[in-house]
PDB file with one MODEL, atoms N, CA, C and O in Angstrom:
MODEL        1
ATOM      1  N   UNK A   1      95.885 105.225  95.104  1.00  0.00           N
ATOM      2  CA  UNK A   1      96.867 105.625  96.070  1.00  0.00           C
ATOM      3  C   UNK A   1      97.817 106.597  95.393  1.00  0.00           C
ATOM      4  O   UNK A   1      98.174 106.344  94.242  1.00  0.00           O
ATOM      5  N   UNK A   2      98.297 107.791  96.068  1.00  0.00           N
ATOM      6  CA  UNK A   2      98.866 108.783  95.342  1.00  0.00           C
ATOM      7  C   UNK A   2      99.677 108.985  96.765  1.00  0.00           C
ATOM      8  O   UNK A   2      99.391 109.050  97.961  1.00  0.00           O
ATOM      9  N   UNK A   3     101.105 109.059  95.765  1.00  0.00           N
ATOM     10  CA  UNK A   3     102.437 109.727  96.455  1.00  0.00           C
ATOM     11  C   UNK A   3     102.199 111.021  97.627  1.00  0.00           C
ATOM     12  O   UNK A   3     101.358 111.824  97.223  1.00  0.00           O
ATOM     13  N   UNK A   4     102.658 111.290  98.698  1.00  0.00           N
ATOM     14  CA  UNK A   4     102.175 112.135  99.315  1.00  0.00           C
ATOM     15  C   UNK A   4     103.569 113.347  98.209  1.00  0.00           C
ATOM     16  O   UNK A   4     104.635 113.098  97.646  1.00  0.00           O
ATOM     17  N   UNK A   5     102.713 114.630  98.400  1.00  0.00           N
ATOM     18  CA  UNK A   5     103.437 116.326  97.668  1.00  0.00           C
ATOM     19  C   UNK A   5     104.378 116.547  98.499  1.00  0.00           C
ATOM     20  O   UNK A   5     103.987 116.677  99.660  1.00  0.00           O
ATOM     21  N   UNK A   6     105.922 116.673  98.259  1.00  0.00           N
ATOM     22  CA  UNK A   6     107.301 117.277  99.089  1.00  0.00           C
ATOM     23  C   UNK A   6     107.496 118.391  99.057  1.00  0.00           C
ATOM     24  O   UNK A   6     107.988 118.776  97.996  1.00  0.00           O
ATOM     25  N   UNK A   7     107.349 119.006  99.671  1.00  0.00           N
ATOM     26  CA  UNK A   7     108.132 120.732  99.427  1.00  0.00           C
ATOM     27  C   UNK A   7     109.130 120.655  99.275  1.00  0.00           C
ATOM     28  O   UNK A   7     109.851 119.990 100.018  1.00  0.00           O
ATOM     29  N   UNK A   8     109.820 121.711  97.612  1.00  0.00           N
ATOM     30  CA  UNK A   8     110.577 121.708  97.263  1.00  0.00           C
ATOM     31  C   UNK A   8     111.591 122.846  98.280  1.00  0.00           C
ATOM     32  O   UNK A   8     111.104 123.374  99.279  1.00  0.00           O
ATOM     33  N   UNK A   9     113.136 123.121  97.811  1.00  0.00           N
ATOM     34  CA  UNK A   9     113.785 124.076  98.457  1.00  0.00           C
ATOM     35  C   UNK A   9     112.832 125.294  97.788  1.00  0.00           C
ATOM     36  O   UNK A   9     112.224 124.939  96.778  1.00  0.00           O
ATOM     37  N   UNK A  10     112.644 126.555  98.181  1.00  0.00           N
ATOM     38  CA  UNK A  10     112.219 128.019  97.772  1.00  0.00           C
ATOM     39  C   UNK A  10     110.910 127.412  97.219  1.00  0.00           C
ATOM     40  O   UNK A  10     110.496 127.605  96.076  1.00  0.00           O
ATOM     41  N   UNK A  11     110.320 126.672  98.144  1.00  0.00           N
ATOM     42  CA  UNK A  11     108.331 126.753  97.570  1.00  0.00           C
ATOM     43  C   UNK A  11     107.778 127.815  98.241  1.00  0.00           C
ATOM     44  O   UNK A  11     106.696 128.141  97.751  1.00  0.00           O
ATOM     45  N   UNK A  12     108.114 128.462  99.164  1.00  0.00           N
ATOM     46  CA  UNK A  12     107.560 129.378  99.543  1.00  0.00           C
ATOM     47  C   UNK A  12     106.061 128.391 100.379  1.00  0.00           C
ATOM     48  O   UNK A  12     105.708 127.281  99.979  1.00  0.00           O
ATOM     49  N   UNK A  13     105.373 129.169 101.602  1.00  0.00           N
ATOM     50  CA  UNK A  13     104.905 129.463 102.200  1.00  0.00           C
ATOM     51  C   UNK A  13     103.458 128.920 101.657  1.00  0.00           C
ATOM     52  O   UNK A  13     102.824 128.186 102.414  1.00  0.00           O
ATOM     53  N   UNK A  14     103.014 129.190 100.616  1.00  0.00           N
ATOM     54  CA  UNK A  14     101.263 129.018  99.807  1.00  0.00           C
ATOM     55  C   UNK A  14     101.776 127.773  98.889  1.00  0.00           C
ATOM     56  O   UNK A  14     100.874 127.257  98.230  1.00  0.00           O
ATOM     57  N   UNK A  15     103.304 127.101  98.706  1.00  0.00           N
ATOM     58  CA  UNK A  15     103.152 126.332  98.201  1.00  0.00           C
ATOM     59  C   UNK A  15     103.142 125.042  99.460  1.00  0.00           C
ATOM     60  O   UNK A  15     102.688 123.901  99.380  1.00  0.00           O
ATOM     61  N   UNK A  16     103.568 125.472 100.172  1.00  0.00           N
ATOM     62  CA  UNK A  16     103.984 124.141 101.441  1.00  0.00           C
ATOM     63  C   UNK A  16     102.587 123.955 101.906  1.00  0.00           C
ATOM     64  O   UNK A  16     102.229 122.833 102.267  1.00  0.00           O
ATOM     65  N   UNK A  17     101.818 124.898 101.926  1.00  0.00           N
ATOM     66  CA  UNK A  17     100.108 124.625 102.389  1.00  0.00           C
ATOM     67  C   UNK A  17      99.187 123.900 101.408  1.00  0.00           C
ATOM     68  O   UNK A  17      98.274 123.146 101.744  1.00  0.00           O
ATOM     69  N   UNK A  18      99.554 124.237 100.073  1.00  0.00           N
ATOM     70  CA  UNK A  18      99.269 123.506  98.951  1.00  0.00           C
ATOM     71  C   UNK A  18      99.265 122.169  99.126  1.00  0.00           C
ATOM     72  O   UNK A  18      98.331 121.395  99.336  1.00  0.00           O
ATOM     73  N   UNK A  19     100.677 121.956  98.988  1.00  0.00           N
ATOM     74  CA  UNK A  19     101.184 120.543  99.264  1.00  0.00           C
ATOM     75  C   UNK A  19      99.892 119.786 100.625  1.00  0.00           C
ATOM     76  O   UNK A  19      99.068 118.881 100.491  1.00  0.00           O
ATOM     77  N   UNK A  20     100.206 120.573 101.732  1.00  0.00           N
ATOM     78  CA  UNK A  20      99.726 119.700 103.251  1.00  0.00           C
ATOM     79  C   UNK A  20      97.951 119.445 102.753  1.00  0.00           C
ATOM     80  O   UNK A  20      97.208 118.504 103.032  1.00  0.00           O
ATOM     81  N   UNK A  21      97.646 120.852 101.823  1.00  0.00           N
ATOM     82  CA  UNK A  21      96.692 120.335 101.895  1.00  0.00           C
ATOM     83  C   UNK A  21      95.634 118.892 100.480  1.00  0.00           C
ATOM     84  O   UNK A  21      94.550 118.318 100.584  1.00  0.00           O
ATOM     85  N   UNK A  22      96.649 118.881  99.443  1.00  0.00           N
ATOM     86  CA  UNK A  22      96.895 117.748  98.820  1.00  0.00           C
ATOM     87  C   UNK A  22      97.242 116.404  99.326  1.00  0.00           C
ATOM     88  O   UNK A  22      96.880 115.273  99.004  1.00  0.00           O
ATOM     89  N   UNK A  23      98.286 117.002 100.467  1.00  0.00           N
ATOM     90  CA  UNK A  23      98.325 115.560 100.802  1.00  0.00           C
ATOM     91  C   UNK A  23      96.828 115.096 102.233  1.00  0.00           C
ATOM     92  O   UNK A  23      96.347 114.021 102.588  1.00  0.00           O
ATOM     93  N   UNK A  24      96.605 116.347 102.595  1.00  0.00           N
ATOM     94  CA  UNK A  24      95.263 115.425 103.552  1.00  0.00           C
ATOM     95  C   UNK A  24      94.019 115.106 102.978  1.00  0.00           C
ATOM     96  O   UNK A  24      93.178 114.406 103.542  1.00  0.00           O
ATOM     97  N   UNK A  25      93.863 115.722 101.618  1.00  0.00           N
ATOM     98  CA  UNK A  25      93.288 114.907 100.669  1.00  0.00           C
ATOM     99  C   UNK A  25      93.008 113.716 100.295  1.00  0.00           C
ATOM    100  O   UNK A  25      92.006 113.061 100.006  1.00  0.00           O
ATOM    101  N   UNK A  26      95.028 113.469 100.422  1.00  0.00           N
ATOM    102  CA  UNK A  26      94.927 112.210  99.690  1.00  0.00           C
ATOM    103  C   UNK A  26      94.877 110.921 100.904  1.00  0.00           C
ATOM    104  O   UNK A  26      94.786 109.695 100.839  1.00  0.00           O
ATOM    105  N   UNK A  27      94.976 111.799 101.880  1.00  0.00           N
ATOM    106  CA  UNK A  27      95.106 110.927 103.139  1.00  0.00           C
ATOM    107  C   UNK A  27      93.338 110.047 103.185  1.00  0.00           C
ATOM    108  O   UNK A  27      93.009 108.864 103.260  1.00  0.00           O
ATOM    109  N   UNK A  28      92.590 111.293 103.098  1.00  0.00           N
ATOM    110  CA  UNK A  28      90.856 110.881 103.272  1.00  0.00           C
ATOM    111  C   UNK A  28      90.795 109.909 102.003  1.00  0.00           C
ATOM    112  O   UNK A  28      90.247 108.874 102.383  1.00  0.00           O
ATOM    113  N   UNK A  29      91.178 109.810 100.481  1.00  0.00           N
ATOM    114  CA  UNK A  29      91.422 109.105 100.114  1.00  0.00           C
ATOM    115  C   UNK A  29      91.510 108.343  99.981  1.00  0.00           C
ATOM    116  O   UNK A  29      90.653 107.742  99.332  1.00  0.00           O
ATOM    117  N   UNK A  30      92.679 107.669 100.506  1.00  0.00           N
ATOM    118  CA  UNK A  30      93.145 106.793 100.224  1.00  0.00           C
ATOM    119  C   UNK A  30      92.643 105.747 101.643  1.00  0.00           C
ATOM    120  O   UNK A  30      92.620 104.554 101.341  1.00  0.00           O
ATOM    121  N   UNK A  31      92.334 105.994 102.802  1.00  0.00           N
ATOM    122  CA  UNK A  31      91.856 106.145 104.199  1.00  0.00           C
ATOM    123  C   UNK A  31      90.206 105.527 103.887  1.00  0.00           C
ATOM    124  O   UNK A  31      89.676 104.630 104.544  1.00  0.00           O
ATOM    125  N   UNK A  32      89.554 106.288 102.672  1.00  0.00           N
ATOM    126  CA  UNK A  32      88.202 105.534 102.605  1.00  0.00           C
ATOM    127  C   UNK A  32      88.517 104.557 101.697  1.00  0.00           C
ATOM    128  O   UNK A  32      87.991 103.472 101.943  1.00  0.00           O
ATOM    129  N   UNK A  33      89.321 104.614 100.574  1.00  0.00           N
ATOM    130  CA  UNK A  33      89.511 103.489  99.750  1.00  0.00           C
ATOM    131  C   UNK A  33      89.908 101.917 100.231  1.00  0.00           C
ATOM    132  O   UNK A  33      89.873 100.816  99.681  1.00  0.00           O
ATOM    133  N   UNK A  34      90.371 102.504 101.776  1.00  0.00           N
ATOM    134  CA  UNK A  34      91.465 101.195 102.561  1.00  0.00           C
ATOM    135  C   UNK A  34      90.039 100.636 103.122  1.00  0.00           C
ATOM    136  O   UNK A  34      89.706  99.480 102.861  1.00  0.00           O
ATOM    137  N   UNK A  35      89.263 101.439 103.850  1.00  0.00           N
ATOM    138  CA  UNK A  35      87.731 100.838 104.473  1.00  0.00           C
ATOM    139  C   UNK A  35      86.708 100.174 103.296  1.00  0.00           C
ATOM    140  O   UNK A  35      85.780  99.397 103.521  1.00  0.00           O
ATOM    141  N   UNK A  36      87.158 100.724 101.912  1.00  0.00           N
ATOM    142  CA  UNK A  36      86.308  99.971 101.019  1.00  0.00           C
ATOM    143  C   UNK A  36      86.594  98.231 101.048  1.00  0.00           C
ATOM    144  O   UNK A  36      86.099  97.111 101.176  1.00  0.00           O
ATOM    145  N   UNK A  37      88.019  99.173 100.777  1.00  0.00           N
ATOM    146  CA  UNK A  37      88.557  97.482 100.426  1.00  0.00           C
ATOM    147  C   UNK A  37      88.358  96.619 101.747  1.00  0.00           C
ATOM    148  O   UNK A  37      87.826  95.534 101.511  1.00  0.00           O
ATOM    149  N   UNK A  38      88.545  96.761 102.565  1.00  0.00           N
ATOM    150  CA  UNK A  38      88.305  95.643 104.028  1.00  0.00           C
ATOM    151  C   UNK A  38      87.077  95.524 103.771  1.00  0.00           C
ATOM    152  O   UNK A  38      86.788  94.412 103.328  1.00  0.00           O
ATOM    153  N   UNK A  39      86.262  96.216 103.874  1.00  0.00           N
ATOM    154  CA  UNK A  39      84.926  95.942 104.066  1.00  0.00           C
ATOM    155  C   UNK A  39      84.643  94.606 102.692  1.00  0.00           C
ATOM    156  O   UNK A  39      84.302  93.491 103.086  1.00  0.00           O
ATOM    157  N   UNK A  40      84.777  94.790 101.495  1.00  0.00           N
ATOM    158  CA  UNK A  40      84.657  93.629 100.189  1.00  0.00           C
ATOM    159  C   UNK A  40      85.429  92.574 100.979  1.00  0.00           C
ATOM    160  O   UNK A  40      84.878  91.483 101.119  1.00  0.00           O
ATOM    161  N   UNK A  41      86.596  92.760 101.494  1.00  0.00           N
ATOM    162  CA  UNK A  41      87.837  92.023 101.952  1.00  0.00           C
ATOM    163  C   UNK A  41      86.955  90.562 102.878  1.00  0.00           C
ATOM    164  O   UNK A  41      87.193  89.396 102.563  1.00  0.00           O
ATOM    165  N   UNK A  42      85.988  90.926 103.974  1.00  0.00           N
ATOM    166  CA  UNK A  42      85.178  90.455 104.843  1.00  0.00           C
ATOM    167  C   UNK A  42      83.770  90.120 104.172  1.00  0.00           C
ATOM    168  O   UNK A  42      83.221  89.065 104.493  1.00  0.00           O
ATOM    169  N   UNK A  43      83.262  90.836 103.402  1.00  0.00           N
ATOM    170  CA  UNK A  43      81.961  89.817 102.462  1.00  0.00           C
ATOM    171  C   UNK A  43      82.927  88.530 101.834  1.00  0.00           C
ATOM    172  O   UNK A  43      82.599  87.363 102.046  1.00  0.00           O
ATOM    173  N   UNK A  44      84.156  88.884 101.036  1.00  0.00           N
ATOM    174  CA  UNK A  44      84.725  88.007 100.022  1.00  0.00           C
ATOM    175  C   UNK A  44      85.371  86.626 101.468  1.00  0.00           C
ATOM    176  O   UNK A  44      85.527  85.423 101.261  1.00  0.00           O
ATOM    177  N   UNK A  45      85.498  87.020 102.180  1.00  0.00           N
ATOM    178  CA  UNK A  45      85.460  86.100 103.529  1.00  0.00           C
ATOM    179  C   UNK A  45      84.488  84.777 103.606  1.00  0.00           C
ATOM    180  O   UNK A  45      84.588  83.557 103.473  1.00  0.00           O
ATOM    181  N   UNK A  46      83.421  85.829 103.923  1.00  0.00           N
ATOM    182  CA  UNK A  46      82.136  85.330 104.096  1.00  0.00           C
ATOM    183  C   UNK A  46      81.850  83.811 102.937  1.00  0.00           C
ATOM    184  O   UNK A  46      81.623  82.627 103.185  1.00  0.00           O
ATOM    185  N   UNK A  47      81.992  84.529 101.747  1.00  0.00           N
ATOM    186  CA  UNK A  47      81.278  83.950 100.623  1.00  0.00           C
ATOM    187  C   UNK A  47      82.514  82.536 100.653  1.00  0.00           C
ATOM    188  O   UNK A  47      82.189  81.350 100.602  1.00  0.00           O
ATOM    189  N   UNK A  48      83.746  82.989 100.735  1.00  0.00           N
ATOM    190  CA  UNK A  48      84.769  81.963 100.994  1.00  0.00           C
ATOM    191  C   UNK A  48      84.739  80.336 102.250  1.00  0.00           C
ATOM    192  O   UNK A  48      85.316  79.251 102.329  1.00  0.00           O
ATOM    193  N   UNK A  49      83.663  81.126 103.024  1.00  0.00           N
ATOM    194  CA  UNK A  49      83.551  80.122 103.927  1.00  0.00           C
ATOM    195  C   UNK A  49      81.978  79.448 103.608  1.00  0.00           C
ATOM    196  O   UNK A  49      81.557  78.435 104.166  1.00  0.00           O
ATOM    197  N   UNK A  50      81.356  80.108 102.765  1.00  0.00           N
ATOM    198  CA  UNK A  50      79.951  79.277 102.271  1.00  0.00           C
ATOM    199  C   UNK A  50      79.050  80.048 103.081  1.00  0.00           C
ATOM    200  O   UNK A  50      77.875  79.686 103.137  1.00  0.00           O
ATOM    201  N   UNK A  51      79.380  80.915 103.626  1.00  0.00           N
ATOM    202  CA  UNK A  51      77.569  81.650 104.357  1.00  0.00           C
ATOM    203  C   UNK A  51      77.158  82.653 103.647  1.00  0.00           C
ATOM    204  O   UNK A  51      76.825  83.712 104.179  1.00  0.00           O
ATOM    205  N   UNK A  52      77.131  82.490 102.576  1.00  0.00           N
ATOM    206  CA  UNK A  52      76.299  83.141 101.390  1.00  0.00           C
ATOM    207  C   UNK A  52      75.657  82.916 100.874  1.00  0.00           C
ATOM    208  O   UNK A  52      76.042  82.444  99.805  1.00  0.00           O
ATOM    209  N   UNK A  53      74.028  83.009 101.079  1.00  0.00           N
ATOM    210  CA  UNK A  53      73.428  82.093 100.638  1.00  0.00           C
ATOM    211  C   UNK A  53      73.163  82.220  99.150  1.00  0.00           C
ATOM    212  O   UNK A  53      72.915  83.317  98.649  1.00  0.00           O
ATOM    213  N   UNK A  54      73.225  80.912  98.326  1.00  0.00           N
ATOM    214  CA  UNK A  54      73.074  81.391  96.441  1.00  0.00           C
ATOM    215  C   UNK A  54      74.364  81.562  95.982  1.00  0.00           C
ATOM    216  O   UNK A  54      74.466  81.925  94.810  1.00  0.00           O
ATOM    217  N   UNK A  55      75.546  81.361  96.726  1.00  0.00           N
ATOM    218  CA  UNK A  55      77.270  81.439  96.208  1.00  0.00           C
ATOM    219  C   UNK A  55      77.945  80.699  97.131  1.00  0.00           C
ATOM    220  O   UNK A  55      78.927  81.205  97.673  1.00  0.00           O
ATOM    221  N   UNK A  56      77.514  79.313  97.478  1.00  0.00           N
ATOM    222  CA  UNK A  56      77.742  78.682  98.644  1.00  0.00           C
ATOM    223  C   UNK A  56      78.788  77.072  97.616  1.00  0.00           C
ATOM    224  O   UNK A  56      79.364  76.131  98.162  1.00  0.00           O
ATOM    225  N   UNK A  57      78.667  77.333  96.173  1.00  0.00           N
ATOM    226  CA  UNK A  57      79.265  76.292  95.310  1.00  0.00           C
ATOM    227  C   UNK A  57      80.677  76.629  95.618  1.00  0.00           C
ATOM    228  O   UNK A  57      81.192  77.617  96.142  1.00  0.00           O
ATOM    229  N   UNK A  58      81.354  75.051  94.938  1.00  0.00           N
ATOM    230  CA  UNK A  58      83.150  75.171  95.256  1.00  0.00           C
ATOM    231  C   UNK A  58      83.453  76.280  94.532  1.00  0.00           C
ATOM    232  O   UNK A  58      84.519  76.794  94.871  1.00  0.00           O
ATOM    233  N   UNK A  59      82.703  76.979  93.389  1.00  0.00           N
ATOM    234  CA  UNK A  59      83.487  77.547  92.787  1.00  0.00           C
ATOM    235  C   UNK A  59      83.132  79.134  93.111  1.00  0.00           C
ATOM    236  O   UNK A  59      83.872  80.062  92.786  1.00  0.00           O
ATOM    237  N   UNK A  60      81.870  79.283  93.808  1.00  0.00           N
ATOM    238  CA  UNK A  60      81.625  80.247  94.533  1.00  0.00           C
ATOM    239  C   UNK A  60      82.958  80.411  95.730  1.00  0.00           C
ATOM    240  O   UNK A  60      83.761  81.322  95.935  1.00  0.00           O
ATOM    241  N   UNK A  61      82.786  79.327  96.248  1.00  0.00           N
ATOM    242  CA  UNK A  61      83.740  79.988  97.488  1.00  0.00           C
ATOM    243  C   UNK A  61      84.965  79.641  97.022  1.00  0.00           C
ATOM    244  O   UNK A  61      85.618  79.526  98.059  1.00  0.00           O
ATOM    245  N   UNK A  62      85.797  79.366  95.972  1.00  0.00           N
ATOM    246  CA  UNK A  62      86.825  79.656  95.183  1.00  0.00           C
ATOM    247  C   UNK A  62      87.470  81.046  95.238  1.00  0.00           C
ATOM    248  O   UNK A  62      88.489  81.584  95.672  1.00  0.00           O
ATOM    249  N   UNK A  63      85.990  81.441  94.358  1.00  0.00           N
ATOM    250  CA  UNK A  63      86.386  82.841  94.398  1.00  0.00           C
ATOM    251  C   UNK A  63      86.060  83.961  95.058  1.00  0.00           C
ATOM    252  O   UNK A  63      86.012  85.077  94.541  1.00  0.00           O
ATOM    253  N   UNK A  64      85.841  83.715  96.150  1.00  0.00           N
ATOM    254  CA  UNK A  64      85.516  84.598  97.554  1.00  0.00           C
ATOM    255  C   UNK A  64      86.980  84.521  98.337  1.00  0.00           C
ATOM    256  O   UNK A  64      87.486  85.221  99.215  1.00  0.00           O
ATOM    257  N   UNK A  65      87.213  83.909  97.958  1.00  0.00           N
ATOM    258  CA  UNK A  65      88.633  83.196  98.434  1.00  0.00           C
ATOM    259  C   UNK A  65      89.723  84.098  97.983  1.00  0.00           C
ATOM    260  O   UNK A  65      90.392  84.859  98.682  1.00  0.00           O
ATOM    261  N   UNK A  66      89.807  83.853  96.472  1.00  0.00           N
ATOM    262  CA  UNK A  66      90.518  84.757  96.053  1.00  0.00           C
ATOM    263  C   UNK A  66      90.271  86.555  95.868  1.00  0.00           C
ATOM    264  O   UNK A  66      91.164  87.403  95.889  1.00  0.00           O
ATOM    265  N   UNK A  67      89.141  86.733  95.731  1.00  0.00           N
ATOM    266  CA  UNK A  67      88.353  88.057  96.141  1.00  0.00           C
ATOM    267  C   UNK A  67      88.809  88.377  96.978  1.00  0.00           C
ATOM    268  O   UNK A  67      88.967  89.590  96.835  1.00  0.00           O
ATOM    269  N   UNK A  68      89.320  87.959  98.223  1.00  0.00           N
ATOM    270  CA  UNK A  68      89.414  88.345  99.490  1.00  0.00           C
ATOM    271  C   UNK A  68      91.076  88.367  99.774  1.00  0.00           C
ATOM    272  O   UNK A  68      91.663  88.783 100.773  1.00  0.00           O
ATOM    273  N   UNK A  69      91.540  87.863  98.735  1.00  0.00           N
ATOM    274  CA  UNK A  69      93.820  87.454  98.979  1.00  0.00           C
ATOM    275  C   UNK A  69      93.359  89.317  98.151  1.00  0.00           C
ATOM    276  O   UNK A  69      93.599  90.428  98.623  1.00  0.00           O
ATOM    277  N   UNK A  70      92.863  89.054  97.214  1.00  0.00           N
ATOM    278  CA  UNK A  70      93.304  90.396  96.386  1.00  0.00           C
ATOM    279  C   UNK A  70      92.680  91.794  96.684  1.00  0.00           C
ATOM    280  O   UNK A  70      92.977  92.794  96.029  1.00  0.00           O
ATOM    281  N   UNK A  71      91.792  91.792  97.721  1.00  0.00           N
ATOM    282  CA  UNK A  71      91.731  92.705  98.425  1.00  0.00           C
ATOM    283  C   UNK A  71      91.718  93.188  99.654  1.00  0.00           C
ATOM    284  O   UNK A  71      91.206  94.206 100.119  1.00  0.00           O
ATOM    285  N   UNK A  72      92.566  92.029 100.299  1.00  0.00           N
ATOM    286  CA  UNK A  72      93.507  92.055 101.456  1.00  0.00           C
ATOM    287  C   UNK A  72      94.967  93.099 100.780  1.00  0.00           C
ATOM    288  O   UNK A  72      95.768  93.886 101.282  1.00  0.00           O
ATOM    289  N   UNK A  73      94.791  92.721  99.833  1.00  0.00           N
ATOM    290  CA  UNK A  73      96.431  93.791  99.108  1.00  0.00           C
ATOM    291  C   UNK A  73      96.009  95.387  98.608  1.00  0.00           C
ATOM    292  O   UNK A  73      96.697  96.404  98.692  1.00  0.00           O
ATOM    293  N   UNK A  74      94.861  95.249  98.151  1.00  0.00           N
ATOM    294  CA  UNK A  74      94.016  96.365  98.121  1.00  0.00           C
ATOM    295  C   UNK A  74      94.006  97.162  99.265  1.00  0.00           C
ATOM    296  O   UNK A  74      93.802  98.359  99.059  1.00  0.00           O
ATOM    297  N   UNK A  75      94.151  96.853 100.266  1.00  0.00           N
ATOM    298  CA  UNK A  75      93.931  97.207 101.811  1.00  0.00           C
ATOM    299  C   UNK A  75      95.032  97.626 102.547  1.00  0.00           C
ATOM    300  O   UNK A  75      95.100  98.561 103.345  1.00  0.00           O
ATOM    301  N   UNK A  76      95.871  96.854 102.203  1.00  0.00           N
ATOM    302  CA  UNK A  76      97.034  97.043 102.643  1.00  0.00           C
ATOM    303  C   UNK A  76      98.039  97.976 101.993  1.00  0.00           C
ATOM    304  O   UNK A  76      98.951  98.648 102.475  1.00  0.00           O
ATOM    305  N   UNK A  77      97.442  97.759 100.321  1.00  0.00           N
ATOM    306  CA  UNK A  77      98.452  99.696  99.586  1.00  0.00           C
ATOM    307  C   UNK A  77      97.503 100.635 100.102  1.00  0.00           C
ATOM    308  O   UNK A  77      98.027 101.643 100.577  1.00  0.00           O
ATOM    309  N   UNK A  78      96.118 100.583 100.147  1.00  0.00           N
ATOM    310  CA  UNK A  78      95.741 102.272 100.511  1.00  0.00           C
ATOM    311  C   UNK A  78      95.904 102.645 101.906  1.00  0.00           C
ATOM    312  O   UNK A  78      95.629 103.786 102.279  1.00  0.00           O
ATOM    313  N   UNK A  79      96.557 101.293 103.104  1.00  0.00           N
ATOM    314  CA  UNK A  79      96.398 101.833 104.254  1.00  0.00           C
ATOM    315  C   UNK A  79      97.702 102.316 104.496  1.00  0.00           C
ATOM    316  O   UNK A  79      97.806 103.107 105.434  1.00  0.00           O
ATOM    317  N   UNK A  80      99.109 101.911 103.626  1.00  0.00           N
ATOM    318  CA  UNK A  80     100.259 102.568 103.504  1.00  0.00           C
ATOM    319  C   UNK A  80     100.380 104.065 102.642  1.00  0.00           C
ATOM    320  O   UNK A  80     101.245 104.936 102.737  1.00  0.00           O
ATOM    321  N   UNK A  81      99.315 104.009 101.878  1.00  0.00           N
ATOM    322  CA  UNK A  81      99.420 105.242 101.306  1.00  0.00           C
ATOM    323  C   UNK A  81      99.133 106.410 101.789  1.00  0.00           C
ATOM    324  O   UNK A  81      99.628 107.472 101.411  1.00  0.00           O
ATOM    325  N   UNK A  82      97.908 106.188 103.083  1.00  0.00           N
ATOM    326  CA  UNK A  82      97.052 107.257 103.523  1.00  0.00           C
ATOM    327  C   UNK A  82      97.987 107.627 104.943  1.00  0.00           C
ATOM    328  O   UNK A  82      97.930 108.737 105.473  1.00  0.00           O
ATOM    329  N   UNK A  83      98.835 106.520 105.448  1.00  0.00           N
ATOM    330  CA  UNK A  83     100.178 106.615 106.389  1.00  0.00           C
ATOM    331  C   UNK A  83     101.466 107.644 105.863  1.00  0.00           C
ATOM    332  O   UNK A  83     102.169 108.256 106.667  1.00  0.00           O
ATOM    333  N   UNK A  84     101.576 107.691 104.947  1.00  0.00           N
ATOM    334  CA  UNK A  84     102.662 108.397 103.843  1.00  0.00           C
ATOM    335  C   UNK A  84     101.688 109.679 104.095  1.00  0.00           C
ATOM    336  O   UNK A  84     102.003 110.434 105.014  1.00  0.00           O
ATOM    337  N   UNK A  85     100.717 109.918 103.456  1.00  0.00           N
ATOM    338  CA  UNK A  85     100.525 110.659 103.385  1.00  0.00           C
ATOM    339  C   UNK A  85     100.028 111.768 104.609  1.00  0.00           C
ATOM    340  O   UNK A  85     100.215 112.985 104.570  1.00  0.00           O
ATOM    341  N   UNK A  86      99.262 110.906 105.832  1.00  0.00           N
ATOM    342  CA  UNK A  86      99.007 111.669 106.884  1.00  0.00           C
ATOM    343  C   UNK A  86     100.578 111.763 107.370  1.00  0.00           C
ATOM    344  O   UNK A  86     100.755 112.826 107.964  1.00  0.00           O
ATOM    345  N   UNK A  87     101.467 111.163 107.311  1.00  0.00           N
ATOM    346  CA  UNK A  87     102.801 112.105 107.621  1.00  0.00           C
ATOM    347  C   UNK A  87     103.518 113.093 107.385  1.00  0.00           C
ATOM    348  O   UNK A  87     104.337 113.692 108.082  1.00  0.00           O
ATOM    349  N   UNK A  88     103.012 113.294 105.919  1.00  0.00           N
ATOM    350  CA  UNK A  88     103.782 114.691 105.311  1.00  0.00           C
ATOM    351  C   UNK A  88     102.857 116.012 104.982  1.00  0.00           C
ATOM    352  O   UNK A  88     102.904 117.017 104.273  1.00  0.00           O
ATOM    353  N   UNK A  89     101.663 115.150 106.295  1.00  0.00           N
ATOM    354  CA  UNK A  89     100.427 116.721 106.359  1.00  0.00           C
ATOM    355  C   UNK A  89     101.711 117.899 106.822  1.00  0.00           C
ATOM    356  O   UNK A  89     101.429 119.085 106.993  1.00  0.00           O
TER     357      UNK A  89
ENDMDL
END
């Protein structure tokens, strides 16, 4: 996740396009990184509730469990980041 680019006072014109276009960059970014993470977010679900077959142990779904708290947060910085950033296209 990367800061969306501010135009400074006197950036001139090729720098403010610079910027918009860094930041819709970082928008696609950060935008597929947020769909990565949900998507692990919902296997690590899965495996948490035992319908996995071959990772269906307590300690399997332990850590599907936690797989899934920590990329629920994963999800939630790149979907604020790619918000930041599709704003200051």
């Amino acid at each position: 996740m990367s800061a969306p680019n501010v135009n400074k006072p006197n950036e001139g014109i090729v720098g403010q396009a610079m910027n918009s276009i860094g930041n819709a960059a970082n928008y696609v970014s950060d935008t597929l990184q947020g769909k990565g993470a949900e998507a692990s977010k919902e296997a690590n679900k899965e495996q948490a509730k035992g319908n996995v077959p071959g990772n269906d142990s307590i300690g399997d779904r332990v850590s599907g469990a936690l797989g899934a708290a920590s990329d629920k947060v994963d999800q939630h910085k790149y979907e604020t980041g790619a918000k930041a950033n599709k704003e200051s296209i």
